[in-house]
N, C-alpha and C positions, 0 to 999 in steps of 0.2 A: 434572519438566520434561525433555522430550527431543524430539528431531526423528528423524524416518525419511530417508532416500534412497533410490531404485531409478534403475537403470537399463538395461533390456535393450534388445539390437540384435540382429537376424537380417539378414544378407547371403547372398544369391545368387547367383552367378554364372550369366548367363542362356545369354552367348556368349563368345567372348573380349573384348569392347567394350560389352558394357553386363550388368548389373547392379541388382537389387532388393534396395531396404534397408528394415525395417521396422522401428520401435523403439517403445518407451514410457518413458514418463519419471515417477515420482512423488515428491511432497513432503509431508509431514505432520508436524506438531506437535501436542503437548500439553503443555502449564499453561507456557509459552513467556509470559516477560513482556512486558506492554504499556502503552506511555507513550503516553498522549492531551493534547495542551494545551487546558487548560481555558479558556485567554486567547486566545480567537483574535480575528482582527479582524471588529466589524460591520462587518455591509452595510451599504451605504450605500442601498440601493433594491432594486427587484425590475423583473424584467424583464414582458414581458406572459404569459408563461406559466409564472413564479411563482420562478425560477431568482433566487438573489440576486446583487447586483453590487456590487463591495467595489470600495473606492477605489484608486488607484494610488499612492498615498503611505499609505507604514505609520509610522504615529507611534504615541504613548504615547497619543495623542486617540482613536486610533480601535480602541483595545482596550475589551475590557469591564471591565478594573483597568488605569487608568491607572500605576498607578502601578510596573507588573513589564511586561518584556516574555511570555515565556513561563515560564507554571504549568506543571508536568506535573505528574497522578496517573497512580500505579502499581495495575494492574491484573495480575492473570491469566488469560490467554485458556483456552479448552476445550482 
């Protein structure tokens, strides 16, 4: 389990008043763990191009186990 960071910048000095900056940036991980809740709330409908539409009141009703708010399973990512 580990992550990377990078980060390089190149500056220019074009004139005495302006200036080019050029950078990159990256991020990566590997076997980084990840929590998914398996309890989320149904939709309550679909819209006309298939998008679902979940209620505005979140109760114990409108989970798929009423009876917990949020399950997490433990996974590990790539």
């Amino acid at each position: 389990m580990y992550a990377t960071h990078a980060n390089v910048q190149i500056e220019q000095a074009l004139t005495n008043d302006l200036s080019v900056t050029a950078g990159f940036i990256h991020s990566s991980g590997r076997h980084l763990p990840l929590y998914r809740n398996i309890n989320r709330i149904n939709p309550t409908g679909a819209l006309a191009d298939g998008r679902p539409v979940y209620s505005n009141t979140v109760s114990a009703a409108t989970r798929m186990d009423p009876r917990f708010n949020n399950i997490l399973i433990y996974g590990v990512g790539r």
